[in-house]
KOLMISE-704993 format. One record per residue (C-alpha): residue number from 1; residue in three letters; x, y, z. Coordinates in pm, whole numbers. Each point is the difference from the previous one (the first is absolute). Layout:
<rec kolfi="NUM" pati="ALA" X="X" Y="Y" Z="Z"/>
...
//
This chain:
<rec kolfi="1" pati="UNK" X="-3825" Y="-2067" Z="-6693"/>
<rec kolfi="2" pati="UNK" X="-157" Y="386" Z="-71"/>
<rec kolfi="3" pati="UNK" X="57" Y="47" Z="389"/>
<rec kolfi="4" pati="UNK" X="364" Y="-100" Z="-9"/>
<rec kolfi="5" pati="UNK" X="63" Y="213" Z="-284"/>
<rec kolfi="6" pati="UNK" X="-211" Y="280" Z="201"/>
<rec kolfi="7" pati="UNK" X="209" Y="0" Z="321"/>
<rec kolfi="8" pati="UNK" X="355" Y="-75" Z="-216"/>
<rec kolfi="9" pati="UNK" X="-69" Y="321" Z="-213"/>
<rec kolfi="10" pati="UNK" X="-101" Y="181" Z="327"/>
<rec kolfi="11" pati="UNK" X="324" Y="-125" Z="170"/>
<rec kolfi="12" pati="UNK" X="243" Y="120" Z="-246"/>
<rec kolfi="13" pati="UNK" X="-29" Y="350" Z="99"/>
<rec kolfi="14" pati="UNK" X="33" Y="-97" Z="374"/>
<rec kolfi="15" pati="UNK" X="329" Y="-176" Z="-84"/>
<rec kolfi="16" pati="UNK" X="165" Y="249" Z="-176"/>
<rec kolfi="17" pati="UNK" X="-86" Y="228" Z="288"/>
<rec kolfi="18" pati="UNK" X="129" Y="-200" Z="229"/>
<rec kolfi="19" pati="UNK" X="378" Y="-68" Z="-225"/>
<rec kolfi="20" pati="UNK" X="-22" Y="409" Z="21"/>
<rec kolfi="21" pati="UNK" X="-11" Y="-38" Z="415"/>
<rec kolfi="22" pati="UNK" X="343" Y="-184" Z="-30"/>
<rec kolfi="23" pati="UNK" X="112" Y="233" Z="-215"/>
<rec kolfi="24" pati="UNK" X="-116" Y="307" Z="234"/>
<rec kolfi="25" pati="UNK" X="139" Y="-200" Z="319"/>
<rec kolfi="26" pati="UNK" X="350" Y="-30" Z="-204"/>
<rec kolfi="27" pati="UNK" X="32" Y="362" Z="-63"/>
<rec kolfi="28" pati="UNK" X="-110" Y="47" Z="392"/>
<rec kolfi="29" pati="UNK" X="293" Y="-209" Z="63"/>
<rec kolfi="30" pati="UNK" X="211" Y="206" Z="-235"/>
<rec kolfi="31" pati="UNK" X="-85" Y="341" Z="191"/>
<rec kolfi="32" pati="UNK" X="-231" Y="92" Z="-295"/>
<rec kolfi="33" pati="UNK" X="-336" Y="25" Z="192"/>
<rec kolfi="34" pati="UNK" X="-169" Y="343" Z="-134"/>
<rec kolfi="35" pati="UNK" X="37" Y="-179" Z="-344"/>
<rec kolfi="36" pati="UNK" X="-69" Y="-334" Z="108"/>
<rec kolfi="37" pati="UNK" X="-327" Y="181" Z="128"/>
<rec kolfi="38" pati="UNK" X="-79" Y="156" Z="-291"/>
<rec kolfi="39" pati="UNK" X="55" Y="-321" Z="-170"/>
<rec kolfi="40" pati="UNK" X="-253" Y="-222" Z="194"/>
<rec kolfi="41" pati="UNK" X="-286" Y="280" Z="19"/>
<rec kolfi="42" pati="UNK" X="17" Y="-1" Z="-415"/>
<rec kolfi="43" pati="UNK" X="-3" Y="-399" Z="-11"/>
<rec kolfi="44" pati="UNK" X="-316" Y="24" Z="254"/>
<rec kolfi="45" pati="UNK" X="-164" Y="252" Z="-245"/>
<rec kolfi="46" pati="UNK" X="99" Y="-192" Z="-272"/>
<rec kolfi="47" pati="UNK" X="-110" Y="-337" Z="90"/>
<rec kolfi="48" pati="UNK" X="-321" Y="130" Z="152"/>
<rec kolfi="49" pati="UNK" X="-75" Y="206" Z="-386"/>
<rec kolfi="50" pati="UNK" X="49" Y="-355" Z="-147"/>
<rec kolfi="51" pati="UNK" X="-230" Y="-213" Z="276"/>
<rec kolfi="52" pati="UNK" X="-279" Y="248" Z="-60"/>
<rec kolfi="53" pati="UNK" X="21" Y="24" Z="-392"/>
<rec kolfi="54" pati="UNK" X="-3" Y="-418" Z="23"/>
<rec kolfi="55" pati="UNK" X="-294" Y="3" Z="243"/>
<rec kolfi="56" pati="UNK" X="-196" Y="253" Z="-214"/>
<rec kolfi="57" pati="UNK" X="71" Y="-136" Z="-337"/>
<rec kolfi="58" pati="UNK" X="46" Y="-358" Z="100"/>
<rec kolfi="59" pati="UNK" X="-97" Y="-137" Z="245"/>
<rec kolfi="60" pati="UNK" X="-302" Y="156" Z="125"/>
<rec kolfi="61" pati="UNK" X="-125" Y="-30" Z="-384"/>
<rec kolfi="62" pati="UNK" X="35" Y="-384" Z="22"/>
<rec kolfi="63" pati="UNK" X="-176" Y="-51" Z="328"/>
<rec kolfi="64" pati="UNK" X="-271" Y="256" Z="-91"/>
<rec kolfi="65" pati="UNK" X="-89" Y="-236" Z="-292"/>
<rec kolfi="66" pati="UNK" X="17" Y="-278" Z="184"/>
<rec kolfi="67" pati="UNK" X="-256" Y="137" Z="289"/>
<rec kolfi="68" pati="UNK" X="-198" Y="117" Z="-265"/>
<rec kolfi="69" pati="UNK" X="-50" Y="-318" Z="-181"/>
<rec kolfi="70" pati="UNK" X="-45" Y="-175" Z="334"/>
<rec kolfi="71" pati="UNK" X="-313" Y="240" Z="84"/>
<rec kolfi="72" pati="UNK" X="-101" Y="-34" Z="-300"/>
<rec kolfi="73" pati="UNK" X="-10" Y="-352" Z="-12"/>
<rec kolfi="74" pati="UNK" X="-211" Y="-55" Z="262"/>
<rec kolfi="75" pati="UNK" X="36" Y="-266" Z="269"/>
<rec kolfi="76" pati="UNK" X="-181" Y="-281" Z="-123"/>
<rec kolfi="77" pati="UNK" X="112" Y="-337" Z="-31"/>
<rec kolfi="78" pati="UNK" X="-69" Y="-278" Z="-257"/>
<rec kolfi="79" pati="UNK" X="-273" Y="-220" Z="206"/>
<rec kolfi="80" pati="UNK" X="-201" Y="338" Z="-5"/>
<rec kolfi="81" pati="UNK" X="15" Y="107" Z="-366"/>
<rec kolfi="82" pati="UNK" X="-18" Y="-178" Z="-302"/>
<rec kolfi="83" pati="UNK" X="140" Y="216" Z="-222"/>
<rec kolfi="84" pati="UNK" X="295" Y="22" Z="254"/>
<rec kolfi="85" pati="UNK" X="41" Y="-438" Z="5"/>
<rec kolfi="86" pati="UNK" X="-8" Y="58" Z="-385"/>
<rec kolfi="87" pati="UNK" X="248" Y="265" Z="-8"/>
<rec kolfi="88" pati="UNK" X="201" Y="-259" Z="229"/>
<rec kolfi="89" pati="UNK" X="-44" Y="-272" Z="-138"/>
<rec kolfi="90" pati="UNK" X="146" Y="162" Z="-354"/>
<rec kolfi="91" pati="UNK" X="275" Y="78" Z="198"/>
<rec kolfi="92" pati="UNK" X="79" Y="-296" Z="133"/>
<rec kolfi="93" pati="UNK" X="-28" Y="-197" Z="-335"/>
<rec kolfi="94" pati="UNK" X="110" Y="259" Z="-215"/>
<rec kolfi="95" pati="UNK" X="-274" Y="-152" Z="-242"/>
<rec kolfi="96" pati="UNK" X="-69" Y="346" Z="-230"/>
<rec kolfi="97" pati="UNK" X="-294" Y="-223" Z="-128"/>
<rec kolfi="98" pati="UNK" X="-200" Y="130" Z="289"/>
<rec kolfi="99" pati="UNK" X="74" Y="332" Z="-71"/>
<rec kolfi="100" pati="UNK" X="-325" Y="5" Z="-194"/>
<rec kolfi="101" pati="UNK" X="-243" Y="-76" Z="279"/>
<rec kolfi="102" pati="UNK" X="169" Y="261" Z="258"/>
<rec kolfi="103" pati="UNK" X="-69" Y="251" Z="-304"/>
<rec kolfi="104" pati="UNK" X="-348" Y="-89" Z="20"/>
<rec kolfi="105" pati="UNK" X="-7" Y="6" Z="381"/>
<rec kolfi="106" pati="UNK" X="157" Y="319" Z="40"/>
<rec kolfi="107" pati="UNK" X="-268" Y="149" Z="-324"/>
<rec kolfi="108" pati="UNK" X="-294" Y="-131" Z="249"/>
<rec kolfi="109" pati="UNK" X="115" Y="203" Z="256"/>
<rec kolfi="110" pati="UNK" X="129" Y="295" Z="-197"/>
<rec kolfi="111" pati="UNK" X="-11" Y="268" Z="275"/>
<rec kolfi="112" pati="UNK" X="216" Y="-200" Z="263"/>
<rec kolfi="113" pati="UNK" X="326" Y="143" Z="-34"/>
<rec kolfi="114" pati="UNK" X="155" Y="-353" Z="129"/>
<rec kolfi="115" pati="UNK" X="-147" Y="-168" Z="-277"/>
<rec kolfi="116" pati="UNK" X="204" Y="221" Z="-265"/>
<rec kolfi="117" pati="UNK" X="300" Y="27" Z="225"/>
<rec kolfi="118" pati="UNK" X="17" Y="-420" Z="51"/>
<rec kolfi="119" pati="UNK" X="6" Y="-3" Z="-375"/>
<rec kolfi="120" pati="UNK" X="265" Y="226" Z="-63"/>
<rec kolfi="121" pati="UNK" X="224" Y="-104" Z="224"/>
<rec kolfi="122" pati="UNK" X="-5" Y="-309" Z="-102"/>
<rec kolfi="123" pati="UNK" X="36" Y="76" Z="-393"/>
<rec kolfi="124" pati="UNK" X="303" Y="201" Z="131"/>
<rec kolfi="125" pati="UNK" X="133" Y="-200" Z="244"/>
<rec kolfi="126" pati="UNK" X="-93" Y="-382" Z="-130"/>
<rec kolfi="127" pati="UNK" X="68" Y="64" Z="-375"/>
<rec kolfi="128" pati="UNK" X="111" Y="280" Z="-41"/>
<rec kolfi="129" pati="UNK" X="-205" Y="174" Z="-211"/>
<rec kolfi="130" pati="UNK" X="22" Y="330" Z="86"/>
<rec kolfi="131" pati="UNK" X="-202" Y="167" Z="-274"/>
<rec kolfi="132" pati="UNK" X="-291" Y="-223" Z="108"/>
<rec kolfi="133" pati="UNK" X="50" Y="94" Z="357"/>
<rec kolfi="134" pati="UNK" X="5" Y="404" Z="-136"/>
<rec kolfi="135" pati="UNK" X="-324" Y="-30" Z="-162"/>
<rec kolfi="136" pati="UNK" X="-178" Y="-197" Z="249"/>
<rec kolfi="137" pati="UNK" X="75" Y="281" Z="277"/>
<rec kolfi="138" pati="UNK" X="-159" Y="232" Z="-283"/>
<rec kolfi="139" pati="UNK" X="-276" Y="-205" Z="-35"/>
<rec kolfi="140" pati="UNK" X="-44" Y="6" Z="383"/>
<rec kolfi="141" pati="UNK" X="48" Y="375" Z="30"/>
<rec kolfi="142" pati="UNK" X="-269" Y="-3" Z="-212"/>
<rec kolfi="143" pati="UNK" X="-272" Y="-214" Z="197"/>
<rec kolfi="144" pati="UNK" X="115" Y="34" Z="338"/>
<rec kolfi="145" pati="UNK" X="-217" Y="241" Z="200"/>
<rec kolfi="146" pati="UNK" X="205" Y="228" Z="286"/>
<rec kolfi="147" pati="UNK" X="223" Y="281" Z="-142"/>
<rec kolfi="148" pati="UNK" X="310" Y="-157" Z="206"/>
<rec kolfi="149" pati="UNK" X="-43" Y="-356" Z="-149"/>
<rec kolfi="150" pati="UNK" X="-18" Y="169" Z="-350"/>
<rec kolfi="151" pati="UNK" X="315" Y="174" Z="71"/>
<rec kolfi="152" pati="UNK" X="166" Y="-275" Z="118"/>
<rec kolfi="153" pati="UNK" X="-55" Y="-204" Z="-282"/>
<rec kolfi="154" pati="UNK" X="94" Y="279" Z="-208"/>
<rec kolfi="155" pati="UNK" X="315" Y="56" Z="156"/>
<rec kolfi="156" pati="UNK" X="89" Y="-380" Z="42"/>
<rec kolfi="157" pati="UNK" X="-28" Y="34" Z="-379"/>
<rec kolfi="158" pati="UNK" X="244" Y="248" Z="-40"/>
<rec kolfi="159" pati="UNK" X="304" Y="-186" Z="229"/>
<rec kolfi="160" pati="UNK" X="-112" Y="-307" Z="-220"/>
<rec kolfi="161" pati="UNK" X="90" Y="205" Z="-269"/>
<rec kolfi="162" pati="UNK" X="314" Y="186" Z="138"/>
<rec kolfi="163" pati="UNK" X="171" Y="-314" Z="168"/>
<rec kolfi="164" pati="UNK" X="-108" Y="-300" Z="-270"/>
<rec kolfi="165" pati="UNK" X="-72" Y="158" Z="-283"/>
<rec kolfi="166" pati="UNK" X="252" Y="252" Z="15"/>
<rec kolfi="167" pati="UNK" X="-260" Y="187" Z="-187"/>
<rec kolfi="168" pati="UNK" X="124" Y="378" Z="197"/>
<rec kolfi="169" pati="UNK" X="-251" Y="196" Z="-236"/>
<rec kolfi="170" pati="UNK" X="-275" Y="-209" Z="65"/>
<rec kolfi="171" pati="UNK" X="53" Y="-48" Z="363"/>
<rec kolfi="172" pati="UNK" X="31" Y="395" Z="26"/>
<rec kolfi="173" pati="UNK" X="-355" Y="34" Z="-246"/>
<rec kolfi="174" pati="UNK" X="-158" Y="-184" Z="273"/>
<rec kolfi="175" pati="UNK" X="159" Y="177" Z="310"/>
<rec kolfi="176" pati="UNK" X="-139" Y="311" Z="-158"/>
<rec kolfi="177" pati="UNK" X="-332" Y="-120" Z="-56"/>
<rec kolfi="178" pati="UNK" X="-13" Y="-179" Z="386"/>
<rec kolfi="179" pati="UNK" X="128" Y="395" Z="117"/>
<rec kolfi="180" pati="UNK" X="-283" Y="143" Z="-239"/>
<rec kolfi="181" pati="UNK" X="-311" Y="-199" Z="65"/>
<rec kolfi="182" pati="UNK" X="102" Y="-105" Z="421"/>
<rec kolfi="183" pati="UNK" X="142" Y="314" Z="96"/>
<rec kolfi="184" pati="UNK" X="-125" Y="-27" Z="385"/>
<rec kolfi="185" pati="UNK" X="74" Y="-370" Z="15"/>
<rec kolfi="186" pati="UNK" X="339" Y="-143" Z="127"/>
<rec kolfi="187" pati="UNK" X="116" Y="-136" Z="-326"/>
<rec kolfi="188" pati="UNK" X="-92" Y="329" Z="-177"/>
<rec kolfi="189" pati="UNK" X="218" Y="175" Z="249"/>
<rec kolfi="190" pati="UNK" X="272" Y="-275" Z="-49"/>
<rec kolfi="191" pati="UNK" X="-32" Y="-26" Z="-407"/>
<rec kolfi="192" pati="UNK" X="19" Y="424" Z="-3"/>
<rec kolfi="193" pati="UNK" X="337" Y="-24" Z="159"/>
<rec kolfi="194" pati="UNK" X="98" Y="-283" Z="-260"/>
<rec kolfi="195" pati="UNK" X="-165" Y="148" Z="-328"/>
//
């Protein structure tokens, strides 16, 4: 459904360009052409100023979140991992009385950034407890080991924040402190543009 929205929103543009065309053929027709010239090179800026400011601020934003969390991930499946068949199997039963075992599975293995990311997602995403979700990326942040799975977490936090929590001063606490601590990592770079 996101990617139908994606390529309607990117369409729009597109259209209205092409209504101007008719527009700039009519005046052709009429004898008009160094307006209807004029015309059709300002719709071509025009719709090209609104594609790029949707790509930059939209799109691109989306998918980059979406590779992220995809590399992130990692590419295991459920035969291989326990945690991961837990984490499924919550899923598929929507049973939030197993919620306490994947806590414990995920506090064995504190410096896996899966573990914490399997647990907030599905806090968020299963039940929707968001404020759970926010402080069990902090808790990750805070036992993972690499600088770029700390910032992650850190800056998962903060969209948690921004987007379900609608909790702007929060979210923009945390960009700052991802920019401040990560500077050289990818989310520092990305939560100094936000913050």
């Amino acid at each position: 459904m996101r990617r139908l929205l994606y390529i309607v929103v990117l369409l729009l543009p597109l259209a209205a360009f092409v209504a101007c065309l008719l527009e700039v053929r009519r005046m052709i027709d009429a004898g008009a052409s160094m307006p209807a010239l004029l015309l059709m090179f300002a719709a071509l800026a025009l719709m090209t100023l609104i594609e790029g400011l949707i790509f930059k601020y939209w799109v691109l934003p989306g998918w980059g979140q979406a590779i992220s969390e995809r590399l992130y991930a990692g590419n295991y499946t459920p035969d291989d991992d326990p945690l991961v068949m837990l984490a499924e199997k919550i899923r598929r039963e929507k049973d939030a009385a197993l919620l306490p075992e994947l806590v414990r599975m995920v506090h064995r293995d504190a410096g896996r950034l899966r573990s914490w990311q399997e647990l907030a997602n599905i806090q968020l995403q299963e039940f929707s407890q968001a404020e759970e979700a926010v402080e069990t990326m902090l808790k990750g942040a805070a036992k993972v080991h690499p600088a770029e799975d700390r910032a992650f977490l850190l800056y998962r936090a903060a969209t948690i924040c921004e987007k379900h929590l609608q909790n702007t001063p929060r979210a923009q606490e945390l960009y700052a402190q991802v920019a401040r601590r990560y500077p050289r990592t990818a989310y520092g770079k990305m939560a100094a543009k936000r913050g």
